[in-house]
N, CA and C of each residue as an Amber inpcrd file, in Angstrom:
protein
   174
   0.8370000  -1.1890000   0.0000000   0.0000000   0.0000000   0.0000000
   0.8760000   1.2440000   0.0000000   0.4220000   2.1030000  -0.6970000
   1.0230000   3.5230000  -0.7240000   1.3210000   4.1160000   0.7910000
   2.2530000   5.1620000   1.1740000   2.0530000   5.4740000   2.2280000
   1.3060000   6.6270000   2.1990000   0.3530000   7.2200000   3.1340000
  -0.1020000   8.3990000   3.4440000   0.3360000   9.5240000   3.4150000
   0.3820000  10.5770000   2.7550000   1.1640000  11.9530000   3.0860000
  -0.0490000  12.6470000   2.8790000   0.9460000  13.7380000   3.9090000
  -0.2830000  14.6160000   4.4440000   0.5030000  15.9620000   4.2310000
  -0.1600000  16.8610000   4.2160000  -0.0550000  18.0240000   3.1960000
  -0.2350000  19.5410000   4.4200000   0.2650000  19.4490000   5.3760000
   0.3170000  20.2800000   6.7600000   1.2130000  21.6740000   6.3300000
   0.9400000  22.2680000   7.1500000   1.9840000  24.1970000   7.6230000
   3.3380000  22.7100000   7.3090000   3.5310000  22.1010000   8.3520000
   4.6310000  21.7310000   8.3960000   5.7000000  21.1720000   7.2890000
   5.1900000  20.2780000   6.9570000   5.3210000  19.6400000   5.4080000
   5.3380000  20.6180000   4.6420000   4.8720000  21.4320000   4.2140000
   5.2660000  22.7110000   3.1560000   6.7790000  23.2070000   3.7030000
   6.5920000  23.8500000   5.0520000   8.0320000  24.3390000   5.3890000
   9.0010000  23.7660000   5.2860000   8.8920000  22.4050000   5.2890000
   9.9470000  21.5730000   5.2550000  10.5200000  21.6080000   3.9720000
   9.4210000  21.3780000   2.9350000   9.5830000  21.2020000   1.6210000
  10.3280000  22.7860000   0.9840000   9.6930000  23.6930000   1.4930000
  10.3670000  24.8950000   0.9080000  11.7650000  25.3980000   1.4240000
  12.3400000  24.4130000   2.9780000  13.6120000  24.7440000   3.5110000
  14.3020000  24.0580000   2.2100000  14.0010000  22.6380000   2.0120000
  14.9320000  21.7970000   1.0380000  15.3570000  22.6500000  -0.2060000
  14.6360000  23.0980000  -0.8480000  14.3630000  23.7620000  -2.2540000
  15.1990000  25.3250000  -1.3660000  15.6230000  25.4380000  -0.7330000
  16.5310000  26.5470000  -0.9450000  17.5580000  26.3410000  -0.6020000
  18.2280000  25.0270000  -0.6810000  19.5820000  24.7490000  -0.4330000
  20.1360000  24.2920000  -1.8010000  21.7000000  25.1000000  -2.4060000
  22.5020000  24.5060000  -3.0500000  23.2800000  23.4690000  -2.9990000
  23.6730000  23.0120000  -4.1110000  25.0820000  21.7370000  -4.1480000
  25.9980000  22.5760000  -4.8380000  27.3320000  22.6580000  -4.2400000
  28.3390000  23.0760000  -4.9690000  29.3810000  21.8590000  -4.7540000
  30.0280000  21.7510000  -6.1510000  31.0600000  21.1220000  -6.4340000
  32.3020000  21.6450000  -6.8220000  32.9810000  21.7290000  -5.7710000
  34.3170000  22.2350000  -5.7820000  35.2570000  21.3530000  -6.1850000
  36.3610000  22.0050000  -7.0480000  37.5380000  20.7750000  -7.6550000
  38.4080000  21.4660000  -7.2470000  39.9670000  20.4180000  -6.5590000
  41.0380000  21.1970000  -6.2030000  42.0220000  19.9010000  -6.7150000
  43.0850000  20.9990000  -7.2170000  44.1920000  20.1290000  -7.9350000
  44.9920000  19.8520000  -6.8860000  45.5080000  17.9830000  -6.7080000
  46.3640000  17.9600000  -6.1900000  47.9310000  18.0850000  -6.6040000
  48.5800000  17.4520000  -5.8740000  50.1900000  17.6600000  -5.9820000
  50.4990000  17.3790000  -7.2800000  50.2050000  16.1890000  -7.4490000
  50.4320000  14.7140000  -8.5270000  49.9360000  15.2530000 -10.1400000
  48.6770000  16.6950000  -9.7840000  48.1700000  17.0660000 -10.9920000
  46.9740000  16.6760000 -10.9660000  46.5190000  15.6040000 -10.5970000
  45.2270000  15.0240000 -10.6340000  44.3800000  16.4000000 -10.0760000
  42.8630000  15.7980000 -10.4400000  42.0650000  16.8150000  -9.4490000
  41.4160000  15.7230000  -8.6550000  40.5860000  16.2210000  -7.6660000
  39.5020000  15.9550000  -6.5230000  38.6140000  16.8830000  -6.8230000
  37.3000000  16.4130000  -6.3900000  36.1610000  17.0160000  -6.4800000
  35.6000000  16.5450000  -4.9720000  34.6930000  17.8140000  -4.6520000
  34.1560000  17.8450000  -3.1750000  32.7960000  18.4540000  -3.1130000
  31.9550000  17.7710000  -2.6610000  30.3790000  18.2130000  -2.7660000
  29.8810000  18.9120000  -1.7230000  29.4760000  19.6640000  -1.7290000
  28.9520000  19.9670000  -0.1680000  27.3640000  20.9400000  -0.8060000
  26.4690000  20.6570000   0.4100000  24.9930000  21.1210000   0.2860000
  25.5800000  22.2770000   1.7000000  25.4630000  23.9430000   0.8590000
  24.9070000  25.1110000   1.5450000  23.7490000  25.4660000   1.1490000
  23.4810000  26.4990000   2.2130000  22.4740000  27.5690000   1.7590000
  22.1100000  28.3290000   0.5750000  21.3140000  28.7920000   0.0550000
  20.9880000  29.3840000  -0.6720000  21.8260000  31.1020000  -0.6850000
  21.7040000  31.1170000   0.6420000  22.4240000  32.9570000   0.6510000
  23.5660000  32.6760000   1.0020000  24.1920000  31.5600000   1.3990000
  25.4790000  31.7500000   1.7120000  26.2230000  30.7330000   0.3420000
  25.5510000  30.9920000  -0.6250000  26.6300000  30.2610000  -1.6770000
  27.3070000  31.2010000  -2.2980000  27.7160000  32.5120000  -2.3400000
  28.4960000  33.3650000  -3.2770000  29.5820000  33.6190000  -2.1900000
  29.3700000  33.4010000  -0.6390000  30.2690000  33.4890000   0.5740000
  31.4170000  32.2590000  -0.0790000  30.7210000  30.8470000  -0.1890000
  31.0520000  29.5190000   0.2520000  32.4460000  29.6670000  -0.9580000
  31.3890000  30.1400000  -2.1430000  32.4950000  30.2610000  -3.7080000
  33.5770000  30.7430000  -3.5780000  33.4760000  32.0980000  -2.7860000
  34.9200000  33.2440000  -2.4380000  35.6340000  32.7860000  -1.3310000
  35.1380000  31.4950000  -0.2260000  36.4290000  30.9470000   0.2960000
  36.9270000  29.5450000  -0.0220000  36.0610000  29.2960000  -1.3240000
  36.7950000  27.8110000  -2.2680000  37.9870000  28.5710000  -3.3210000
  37.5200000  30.0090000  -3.6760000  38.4850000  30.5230000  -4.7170000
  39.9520000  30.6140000  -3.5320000  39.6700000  30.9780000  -2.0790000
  40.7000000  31.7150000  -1.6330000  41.6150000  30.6620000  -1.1020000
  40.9300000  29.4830000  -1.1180000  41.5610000  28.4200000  -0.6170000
  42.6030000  27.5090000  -2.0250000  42.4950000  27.7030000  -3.1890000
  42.7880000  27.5320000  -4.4780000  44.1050000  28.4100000  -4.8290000
């Protein structure tokens, strides 16, 4: 059987916190030349912060 969902204040908020979070994928070259890639889920307002201390860390 299907499960039940229910459609509450709550359940919306929840749903609209998710939908304002980014994925950024940061790549950093190692020693060897190779790269790495690194995922991380921020905020929505703090992703142009997150970018300018992946550039500063690069």
């Amino acid at each position: 059987m299907a499960k039940k969902q229910s459609f509450g204040d709550k359940i919306l908020r929840q749903r609209a916190e998710v939908k304002k979070m980014a994925k950024l994928v940061i790549a950093e070259k190692k020693a060897n030349g190779h790269y790495s890639y690194r995922q991380k889920m921020v905020s929505a307002s703090d992703v142009q912060s997150e970018i300018a201390a992946a550039k500063a860390r690069s």
